[in-house]
PAZADREN-391139 format. One record per atom (N, C-alpha, C, O, CB): residue in one letter; x, y, z. Coordinates in steps of 0.1 Angstrom, whole numbers, plus 2048, in hexadecimal, padded with zeros to 3 digits. Glycine has a CB too. Layout:
# PAZADREN-391139
aXYZ...
# end
This chain:
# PAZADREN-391139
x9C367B90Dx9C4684901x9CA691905x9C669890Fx9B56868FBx9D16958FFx9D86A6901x9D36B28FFx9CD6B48F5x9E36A88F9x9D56BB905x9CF6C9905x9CB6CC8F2x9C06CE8ECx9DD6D690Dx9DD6CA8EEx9DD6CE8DBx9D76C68D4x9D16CC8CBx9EA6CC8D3x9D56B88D5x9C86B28D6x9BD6B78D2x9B76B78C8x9C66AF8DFx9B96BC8E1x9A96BD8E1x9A46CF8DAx9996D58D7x9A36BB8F7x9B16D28D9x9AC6E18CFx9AF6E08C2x9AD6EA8BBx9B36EF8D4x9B46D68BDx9B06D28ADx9A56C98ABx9A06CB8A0x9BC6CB8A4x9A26C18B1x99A6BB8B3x9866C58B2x9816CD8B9x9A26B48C0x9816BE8A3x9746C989Fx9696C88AAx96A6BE8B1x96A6C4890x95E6D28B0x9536C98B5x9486C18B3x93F6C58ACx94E6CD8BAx9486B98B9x9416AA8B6x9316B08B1x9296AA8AAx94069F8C7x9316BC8B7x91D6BC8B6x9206C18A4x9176BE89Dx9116CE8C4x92C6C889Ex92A6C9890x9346BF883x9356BE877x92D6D988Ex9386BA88Ex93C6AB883x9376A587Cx92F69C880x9406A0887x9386A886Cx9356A0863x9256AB85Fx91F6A8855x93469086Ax9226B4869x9116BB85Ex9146C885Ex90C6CE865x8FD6B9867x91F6D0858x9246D9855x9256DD84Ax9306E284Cx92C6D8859x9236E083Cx9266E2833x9276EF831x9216F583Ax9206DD82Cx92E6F8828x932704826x92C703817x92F6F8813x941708828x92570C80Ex922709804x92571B801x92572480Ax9136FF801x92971C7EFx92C7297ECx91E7317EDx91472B7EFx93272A7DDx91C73E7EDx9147467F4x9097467E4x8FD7477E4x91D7567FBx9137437D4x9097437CFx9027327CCx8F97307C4x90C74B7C4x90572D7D1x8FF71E7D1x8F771F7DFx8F77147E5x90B7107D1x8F37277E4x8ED7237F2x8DF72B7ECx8DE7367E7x8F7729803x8D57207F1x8C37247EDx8BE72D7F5x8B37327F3x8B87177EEx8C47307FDx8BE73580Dx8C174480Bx8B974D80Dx8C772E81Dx8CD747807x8D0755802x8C97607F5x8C776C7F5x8DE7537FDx8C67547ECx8C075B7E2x8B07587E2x8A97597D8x8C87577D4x8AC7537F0x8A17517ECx89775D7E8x89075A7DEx89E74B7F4x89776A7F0x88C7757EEx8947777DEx88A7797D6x88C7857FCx89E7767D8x89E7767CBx8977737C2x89177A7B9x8A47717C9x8987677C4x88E75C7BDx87E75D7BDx8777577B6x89274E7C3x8797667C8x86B7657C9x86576A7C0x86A7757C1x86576A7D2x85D76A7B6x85276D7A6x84F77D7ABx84D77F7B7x83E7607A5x84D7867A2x84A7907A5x83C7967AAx83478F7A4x84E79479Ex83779C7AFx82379B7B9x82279E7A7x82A7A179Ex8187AE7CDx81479E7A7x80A7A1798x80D7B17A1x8107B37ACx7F3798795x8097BB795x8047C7799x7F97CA79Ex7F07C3798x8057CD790x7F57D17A7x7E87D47A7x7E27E17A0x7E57ED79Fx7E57D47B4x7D97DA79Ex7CD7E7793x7BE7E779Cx7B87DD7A0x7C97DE77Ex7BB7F779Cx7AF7F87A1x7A67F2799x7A57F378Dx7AB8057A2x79B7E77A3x78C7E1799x7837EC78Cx7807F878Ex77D7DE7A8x7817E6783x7787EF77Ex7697ED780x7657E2784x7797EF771x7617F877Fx7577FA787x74B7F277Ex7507F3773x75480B78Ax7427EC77Cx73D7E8770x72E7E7779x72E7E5785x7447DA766x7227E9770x7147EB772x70F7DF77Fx70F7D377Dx70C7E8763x70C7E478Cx7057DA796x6F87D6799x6F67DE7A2x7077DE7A0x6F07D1798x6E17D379Cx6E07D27ABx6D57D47AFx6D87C9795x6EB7CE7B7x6EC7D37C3x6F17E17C5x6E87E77CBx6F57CB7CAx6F97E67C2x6F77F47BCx6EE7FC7B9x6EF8077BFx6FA7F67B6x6E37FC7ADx6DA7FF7A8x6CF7FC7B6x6CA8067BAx6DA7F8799x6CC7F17BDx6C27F17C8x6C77FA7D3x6BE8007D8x6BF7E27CFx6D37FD7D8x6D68047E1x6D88117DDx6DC8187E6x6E08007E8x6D68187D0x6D28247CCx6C98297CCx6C88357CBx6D48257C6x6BB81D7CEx6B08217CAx6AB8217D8x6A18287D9x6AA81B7BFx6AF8197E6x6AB81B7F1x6B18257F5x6AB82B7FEx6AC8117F7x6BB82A7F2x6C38387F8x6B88407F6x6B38467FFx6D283E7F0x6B38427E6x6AB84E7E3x69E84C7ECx69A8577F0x6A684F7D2x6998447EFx6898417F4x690845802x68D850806x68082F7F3x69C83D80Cx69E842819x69C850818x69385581Fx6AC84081Ex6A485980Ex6A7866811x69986B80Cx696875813x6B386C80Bx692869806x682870806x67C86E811x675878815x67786C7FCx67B864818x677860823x67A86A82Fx671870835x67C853823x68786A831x690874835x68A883838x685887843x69A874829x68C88782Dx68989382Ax67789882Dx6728A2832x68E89481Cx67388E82Ax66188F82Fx66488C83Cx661898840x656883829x667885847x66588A852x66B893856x66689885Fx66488485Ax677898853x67B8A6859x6768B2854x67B8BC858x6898A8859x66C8B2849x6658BD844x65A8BA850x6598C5857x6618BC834x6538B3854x6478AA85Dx64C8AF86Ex6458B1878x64989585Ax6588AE86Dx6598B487Fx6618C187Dx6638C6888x6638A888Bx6668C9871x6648D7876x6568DF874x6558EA87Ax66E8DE86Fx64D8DB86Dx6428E0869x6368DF87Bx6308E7881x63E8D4859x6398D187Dx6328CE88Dx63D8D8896x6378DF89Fx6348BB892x64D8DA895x6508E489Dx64C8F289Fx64F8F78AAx6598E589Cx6468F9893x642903896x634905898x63191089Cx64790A88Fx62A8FC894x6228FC898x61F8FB8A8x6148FC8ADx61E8F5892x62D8FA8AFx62B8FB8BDx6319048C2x62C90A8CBx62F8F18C3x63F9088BBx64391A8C2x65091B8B2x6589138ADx64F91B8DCx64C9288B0x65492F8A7x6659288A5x66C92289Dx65393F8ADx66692F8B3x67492E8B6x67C91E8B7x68791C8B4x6759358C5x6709138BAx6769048B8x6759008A8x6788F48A4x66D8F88C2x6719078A0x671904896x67B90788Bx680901881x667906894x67E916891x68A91D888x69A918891x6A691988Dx687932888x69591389Cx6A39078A2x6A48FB895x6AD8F788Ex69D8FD8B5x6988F8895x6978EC88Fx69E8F0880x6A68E987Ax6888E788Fx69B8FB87Bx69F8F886Cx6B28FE86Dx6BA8F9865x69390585Fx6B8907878x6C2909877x6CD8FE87Cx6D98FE87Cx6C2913879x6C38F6881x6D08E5883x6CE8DF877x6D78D7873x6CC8D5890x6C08E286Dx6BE8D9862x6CA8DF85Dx6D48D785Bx6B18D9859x6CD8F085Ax6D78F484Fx6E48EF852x6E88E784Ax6D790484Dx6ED8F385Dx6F98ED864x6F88DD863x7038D8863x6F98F2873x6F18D7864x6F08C785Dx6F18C3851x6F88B984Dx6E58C1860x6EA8CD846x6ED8CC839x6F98D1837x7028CD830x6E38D1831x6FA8DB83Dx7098E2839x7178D983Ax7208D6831x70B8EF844x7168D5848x71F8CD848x7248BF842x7308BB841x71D8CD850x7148B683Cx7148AC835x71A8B2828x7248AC823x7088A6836x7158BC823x71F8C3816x72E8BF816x7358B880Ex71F8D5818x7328C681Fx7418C9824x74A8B881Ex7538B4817x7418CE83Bx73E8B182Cx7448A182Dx74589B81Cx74F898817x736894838x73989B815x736897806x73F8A2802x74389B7F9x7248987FFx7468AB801x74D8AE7F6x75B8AD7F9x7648B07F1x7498BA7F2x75C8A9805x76C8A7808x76C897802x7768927FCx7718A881Bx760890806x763881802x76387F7EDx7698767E6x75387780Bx75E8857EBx75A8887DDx76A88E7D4x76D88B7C9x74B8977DDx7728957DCx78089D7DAx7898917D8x79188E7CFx7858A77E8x78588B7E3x78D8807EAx78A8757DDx79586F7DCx78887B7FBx7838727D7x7818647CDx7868697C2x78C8627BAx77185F7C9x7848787C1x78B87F7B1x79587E7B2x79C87B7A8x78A88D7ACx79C87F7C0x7AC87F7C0x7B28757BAx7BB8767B2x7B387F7CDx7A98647BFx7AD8587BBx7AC8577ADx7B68527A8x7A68507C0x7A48597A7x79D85A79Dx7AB861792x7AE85C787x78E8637A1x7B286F798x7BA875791x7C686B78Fx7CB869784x7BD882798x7C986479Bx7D685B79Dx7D3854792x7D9858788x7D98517ACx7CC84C78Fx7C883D787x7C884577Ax7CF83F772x7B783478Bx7C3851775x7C4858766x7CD85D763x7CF861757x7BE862764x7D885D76Fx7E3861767x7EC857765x7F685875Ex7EA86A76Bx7E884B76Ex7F2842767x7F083E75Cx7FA83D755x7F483876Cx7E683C758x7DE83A74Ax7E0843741x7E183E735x7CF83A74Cx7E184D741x7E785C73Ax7F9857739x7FA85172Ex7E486E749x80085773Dx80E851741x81084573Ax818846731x80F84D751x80983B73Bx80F82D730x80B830727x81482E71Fx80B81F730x7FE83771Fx7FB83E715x80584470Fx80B840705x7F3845718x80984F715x813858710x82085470Cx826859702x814861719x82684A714x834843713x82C838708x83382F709x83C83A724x827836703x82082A6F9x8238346E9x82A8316DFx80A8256FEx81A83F6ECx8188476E0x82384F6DBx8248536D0x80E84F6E2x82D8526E6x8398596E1x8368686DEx83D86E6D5x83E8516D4x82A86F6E4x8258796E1x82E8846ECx82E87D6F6x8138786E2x83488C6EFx83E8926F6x83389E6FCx8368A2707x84D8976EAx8278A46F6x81E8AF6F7x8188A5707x8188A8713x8128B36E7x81389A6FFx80D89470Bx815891714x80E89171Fx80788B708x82188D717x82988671Fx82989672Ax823898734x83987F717x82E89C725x8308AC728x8248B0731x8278B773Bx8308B671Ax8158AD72Ex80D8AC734x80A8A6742x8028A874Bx8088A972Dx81489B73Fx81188F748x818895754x81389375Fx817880742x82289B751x82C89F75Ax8298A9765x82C8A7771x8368A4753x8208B775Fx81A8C2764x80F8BD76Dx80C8C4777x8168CA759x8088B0769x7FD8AA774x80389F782x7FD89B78Cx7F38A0769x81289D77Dx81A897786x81E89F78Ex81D89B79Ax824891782x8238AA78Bx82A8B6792x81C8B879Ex81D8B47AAx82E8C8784x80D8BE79Ax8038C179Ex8018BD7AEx7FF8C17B9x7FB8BD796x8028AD7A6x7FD8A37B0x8038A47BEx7FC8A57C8x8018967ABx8138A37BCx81E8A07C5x8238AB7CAx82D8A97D0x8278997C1x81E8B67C7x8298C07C6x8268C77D6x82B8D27D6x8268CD7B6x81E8C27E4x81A8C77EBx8218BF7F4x8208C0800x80E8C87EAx82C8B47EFx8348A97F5x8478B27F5x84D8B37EAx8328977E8x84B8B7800x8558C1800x85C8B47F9x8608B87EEx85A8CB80Fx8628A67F9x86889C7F9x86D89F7E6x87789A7E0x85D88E7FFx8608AA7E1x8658A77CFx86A8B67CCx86B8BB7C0x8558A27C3x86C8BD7DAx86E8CB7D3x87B8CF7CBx87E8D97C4x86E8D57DDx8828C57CFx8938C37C7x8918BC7B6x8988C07ADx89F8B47D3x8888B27B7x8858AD7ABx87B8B77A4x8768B2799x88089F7AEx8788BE7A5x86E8C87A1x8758D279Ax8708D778Fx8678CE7AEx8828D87A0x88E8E179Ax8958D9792x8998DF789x8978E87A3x8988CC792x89F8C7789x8978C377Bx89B8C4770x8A58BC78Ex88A8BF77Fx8818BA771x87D8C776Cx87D8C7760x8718AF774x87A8D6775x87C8E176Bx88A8E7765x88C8EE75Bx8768ED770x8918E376Ax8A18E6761x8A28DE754x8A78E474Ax8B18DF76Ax89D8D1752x8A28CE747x8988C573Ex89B8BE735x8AE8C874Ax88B8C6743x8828C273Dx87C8C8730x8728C572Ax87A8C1746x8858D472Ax8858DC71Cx8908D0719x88E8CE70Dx88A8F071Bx8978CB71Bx8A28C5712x89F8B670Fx8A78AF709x8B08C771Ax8928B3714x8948A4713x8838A0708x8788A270Ex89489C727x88489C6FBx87D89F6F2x8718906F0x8658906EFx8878A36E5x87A8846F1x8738756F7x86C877700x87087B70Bx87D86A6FCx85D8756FDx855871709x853869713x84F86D71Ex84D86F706x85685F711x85D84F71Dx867856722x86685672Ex86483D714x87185D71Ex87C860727x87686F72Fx87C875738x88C86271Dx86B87372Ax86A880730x862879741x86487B74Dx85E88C725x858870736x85386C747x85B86374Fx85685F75Ax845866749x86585E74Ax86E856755x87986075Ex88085D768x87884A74Dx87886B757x881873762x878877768x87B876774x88A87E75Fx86D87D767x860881770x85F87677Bx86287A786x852881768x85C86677Ax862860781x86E85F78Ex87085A799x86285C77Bx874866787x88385F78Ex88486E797x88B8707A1x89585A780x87C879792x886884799x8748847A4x8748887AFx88F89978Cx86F8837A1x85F8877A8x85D87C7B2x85B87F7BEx85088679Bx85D86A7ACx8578677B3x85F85C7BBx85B8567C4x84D8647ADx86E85C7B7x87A8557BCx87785A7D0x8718527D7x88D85D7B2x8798607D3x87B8677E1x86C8607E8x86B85C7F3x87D87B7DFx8608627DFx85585F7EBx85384B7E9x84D8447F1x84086B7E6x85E8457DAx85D83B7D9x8648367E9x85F82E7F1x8628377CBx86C83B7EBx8758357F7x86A839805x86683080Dx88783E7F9x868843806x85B842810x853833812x85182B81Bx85184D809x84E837805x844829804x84681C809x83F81480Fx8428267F9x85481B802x85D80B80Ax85D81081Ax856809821x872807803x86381A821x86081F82Bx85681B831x85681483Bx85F82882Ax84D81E82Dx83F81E834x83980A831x82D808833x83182D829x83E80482Ex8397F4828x8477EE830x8467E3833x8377F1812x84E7F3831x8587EB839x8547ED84Ax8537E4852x8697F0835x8537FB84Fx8507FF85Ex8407F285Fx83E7EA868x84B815861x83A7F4857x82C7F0859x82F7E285Cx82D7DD867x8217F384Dx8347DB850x83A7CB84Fx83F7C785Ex8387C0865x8497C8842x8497CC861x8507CE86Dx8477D287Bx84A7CF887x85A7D886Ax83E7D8878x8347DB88Bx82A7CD889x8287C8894x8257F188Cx8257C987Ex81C7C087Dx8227B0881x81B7A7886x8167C286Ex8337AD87Ex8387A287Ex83C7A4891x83B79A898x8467A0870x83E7AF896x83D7AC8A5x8347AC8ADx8337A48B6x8427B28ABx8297BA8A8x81E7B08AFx8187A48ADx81379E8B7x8167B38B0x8197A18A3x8127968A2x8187878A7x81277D8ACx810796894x8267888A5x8307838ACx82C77E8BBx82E7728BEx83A78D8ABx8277878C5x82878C8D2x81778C8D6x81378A8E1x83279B8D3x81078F8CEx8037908D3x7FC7828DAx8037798D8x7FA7948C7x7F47808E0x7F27708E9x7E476D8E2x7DF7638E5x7F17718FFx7DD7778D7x7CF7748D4x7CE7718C3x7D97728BDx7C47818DAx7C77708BDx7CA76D8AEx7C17798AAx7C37808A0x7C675B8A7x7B577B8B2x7B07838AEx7B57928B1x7AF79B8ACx7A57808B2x7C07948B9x7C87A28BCx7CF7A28ABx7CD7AB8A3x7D77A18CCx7D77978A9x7DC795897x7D579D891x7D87A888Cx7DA78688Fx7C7796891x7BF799884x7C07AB884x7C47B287Bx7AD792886x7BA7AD892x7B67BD893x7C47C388Dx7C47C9882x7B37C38A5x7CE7C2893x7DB7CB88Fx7E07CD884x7E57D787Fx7E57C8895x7DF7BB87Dx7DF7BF871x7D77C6868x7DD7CA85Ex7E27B786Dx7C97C8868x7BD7D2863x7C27E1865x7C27EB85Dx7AD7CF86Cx7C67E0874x7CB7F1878x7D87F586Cx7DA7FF864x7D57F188Dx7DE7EA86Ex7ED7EF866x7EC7EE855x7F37F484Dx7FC7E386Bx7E37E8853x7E17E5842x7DA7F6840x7DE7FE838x7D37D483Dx7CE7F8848x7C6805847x7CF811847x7D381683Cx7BB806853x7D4815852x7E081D850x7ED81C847x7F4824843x7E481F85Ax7ED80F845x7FA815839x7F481682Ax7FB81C821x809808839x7E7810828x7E281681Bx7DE820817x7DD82480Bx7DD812817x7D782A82Ax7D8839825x7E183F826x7E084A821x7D284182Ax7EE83B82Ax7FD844828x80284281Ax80984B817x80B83E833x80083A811x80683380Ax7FC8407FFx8028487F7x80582080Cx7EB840803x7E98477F7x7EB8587FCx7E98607F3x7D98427EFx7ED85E809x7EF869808x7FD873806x7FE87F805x7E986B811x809861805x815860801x8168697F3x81C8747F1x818850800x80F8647EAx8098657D6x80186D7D7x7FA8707CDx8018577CDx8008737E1x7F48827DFx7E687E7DDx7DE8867DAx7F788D7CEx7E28707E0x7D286C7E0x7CB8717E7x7BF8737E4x7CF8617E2x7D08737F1x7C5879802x7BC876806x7B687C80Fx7BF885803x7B4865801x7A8861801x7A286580Dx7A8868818x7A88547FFx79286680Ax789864816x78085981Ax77E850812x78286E817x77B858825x77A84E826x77284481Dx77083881Ex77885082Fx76F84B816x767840808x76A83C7FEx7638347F6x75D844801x77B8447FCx7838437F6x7918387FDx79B8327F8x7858507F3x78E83A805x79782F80Fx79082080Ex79881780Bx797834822x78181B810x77981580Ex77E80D800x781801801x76D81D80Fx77E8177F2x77E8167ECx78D80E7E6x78C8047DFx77881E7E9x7988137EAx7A88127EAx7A78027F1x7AD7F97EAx7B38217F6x7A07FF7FCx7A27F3806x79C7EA7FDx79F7DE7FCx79C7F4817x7927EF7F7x78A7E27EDx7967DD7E2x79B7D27E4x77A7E97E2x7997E57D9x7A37E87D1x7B27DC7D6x7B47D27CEx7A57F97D4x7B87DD7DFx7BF7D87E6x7BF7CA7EAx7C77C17E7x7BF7DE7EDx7B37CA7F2x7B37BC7F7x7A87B07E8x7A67A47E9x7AA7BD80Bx7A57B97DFx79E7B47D5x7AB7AE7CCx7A97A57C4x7937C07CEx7B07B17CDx7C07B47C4x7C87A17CBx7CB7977C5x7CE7CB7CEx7C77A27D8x7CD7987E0x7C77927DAx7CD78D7D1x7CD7977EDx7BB7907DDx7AD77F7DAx7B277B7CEx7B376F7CAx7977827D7x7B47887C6x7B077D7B6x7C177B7B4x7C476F7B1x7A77897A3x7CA7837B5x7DA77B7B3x7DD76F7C0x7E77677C0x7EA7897B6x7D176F7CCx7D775F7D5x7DF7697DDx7E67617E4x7E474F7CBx7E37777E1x7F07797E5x7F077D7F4x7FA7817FAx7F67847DBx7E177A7FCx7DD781807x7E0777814x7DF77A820x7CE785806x7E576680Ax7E975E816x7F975D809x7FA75B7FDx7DC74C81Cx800761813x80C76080Dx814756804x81D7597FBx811761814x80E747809x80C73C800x819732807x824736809x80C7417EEx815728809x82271E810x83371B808x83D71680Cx81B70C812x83071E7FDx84071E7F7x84772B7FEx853729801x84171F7E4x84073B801x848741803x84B740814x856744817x84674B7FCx84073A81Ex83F733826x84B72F82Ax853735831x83972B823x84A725825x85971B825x86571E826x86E71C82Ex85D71481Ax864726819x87272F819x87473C821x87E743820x874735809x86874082Bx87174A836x872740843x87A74384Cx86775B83Ax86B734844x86A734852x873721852x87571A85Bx85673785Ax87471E842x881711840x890712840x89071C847x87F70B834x89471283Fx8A5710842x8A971684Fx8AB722852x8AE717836x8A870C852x8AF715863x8A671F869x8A7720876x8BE71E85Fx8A1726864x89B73486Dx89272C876x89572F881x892741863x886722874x87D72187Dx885717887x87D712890x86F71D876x88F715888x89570C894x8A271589Cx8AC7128A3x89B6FC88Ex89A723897x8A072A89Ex8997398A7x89E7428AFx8AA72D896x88F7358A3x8827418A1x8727378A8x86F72B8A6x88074888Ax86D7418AFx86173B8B2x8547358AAx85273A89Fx85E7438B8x8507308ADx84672E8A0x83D73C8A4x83B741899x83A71C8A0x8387448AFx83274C8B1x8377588A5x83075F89Dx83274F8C0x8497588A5x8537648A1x85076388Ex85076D887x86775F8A7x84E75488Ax84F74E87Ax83F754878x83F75A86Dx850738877x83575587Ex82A75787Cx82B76687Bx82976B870x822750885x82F76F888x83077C885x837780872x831786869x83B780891x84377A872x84777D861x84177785Bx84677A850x85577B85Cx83876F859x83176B84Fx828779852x82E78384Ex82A75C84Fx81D77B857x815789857x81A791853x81379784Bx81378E861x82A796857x82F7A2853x83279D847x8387A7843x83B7A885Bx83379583Dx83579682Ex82A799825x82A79E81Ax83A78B82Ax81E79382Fx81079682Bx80B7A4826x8057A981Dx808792837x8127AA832x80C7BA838x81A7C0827x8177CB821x8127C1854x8247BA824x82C7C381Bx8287BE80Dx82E7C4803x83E7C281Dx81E7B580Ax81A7B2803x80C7BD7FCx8087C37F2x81A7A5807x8097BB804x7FA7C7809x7FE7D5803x7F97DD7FBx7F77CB81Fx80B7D680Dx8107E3806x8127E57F9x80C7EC7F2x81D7E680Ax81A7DD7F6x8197DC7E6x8137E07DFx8157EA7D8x8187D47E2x8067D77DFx7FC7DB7DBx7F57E77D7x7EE7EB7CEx7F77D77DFx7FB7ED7E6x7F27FE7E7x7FA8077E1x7F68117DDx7EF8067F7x80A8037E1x81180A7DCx80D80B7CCx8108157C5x81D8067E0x8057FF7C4x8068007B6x7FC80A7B3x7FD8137ABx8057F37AFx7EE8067BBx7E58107BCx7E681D7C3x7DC8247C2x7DC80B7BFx7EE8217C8x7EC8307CEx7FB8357C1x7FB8417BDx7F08337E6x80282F7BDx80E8397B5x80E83B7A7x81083379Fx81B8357B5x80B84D7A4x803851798x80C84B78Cx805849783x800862796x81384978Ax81E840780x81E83177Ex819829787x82E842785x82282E774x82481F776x83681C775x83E82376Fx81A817768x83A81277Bx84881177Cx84E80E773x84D80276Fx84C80A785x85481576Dx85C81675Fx86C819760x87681175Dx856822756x86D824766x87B82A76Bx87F823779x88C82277Ax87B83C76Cx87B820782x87B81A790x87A80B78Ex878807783x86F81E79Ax87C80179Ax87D7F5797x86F7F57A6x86E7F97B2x8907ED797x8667EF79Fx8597EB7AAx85C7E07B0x8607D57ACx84B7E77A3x85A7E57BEx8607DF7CBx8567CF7C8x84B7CC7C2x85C7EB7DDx8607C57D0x85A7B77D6x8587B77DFx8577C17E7x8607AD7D6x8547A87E5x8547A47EEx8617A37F6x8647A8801x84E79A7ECx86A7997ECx8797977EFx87D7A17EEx8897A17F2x88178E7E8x87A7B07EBx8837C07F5x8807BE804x8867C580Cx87A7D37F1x8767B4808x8747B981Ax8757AE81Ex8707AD829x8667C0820x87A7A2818x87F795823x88B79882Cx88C798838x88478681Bx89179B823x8A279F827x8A17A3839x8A679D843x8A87B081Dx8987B1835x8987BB842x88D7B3850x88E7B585Cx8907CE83Cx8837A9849x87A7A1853x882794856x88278F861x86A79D84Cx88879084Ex890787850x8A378384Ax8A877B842x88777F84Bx8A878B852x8B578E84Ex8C078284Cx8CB782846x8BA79885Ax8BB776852x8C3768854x8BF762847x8C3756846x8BF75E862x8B776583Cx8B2760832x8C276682Bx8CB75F827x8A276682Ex8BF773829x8CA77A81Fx8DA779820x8E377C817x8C778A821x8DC773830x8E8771832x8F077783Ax8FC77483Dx8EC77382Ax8E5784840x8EC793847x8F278E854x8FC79285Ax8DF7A384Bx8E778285Bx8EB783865x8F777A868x8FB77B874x8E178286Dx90076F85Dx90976C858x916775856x92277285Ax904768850x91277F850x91F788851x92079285Ex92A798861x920792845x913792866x91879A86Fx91F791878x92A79687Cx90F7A3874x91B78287Dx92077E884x93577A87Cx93E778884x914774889x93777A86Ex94577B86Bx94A788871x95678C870x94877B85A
# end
């Protein structure tokens, strides 16, 4: 056989299982397309407990209890010297004092949440009713909120330039939207893509399942307090408590906390997992988990509801966890 031959001549290992199909006939490209949009998440409503109601009523008896013996051993302290007794009551005051401090930062911290969730509620109201006084309202408590985020100080001069000219309420608060909360929206994907991304390598790379579990708890915890001090929430910790219930309560009842084997399939079927570790397929399943999560927190920590913006997916963060899905790594190698 001749040299000219053997260089027209195709290679045998792709003879005959080659196909080229157009980019919009190919399933593999449009798949994060095609994925169903997450449900929204909405904070639980609170409704009457009688486990509640018993752990209110043991709180009150602990704390009488409480309080009777520390009335009982400063009363025995000075019965033994002046001076251990008036020790005794000025750690009592700096103990109360400080528990003050803790209870009203945490108490700040629930109103903050509390403010987020009323104004979205204030907001679809207002775009519903067509009331422009109220929308106008809506806006001044948007400004409030965010206005400590340098990211809106440009949108802040533009929504006072021309927010006399705009008389539609829906359109008043969709530019409130777009000029306020456009800039910390991209944060947010920011912060749910880095997170998606540290969780799909360690997890990837970790040798224990139980290191998984932990990192991903670390990385879900922190990105749902960035996410609400992103929206001006600032929670504390009882308010964080509260946000994590919220969240992962949100997963259970939409199914969305195990990602589910159709979408499965479609990151770690066509080609990718015979090219990728099963350790590497398992990391991006997690990391879709952990942008899923985000999601979630994103619906609950952002005082608006998405009207003027398009509310992020899942399929916004396959692409970047899994780039051979979308095609990227196809054109980079053209």
């Amino acid at each position: 056989m001749s040299g000219a031959e053997n260089l027209r001549r195709p290679p045998r290992s792709f003879a005959g299982e080659v196909a080229i199909v157009p980019d919009d006939e190919d399933p593999f490209i449009s798949a994060a397309d095609d994925l169903p949009p997450a449900p929204v998440a909405e904070p639980q409503r609170r409704r009457f407990s009688f486990a509640r109601l018993a752990a209110g009523a043991f709180s009150l008896l602990l704390s009488l209890a409480f309080g009777l013996w520390v009335d009982r051993l400063i009363a025995d302290l000075f019965t033994r010297a002046d001076w251990l007794g008036y020790t005794a009551l000025g750690a009592l005051a700096i103990g109360l004092l400080a528990l003050a401090i803790a209870v009203g930062r945490e108490l700040i911290g629930l109103w903050r949440l509390e403010t987020v969730q009323n104004l979205k509620a204030e907001a679809q109201a207002a775009a519903e009713s067509g009331k422009r006084k109220q929308a106008a309202s809506v806006v001044k408590k948007l400004i409030g909120l965010v206005a400590h985020r340098p990211e809106t100080a440009r949108g802040q001069k533009n929504l006072a330039t021309i927010e006399d000219d705009i008389i539609d309420a829906p359109q008043l608060i969709e530019l409130a939207e777009r000029e306020l909360l456009a800039p910390l929206d991209n944060q947010a994907r920011a912060l749910i893509l880095n997170a998606a991304k540290r969780v799909s390598v360690v997890t990837a790379v970790s040798p224990r399942a139980v290191v998984d579990l932990a990192y991903v708890l670390f990385e879900v915890v922190r990105l749902v307090r960035s996410m609400a001090n992103l929206y001006g929430g600032r929670p504390g910790s009882f308010g964080m408590l509260r946000l994590l219930r919220d969240v992962f309560a949100h997963l259970a009842v939409t199914g969305s906390i195990a990602i589910g084997d159709g979408l499965a399939q479609q990151v770690l079927g066509h080609g990718l997992a015979a090219r990728l570790s099963t350790r590497l397929g398992e990391g991006v399943i997690n990391g879709l988990m952990t942008a899923r999560i985000g999601i979630a927190a994103m619906d609950l920590c952002r005082p608006l509801p998405f009207r003027a913006a398009k509310r992020p997916g899942i399929g916004d963060f396959i692409g970047d966890l899994t780039p051979s899905m979308t095609g990227k790594d196809r054109d980079r190698a053209g």
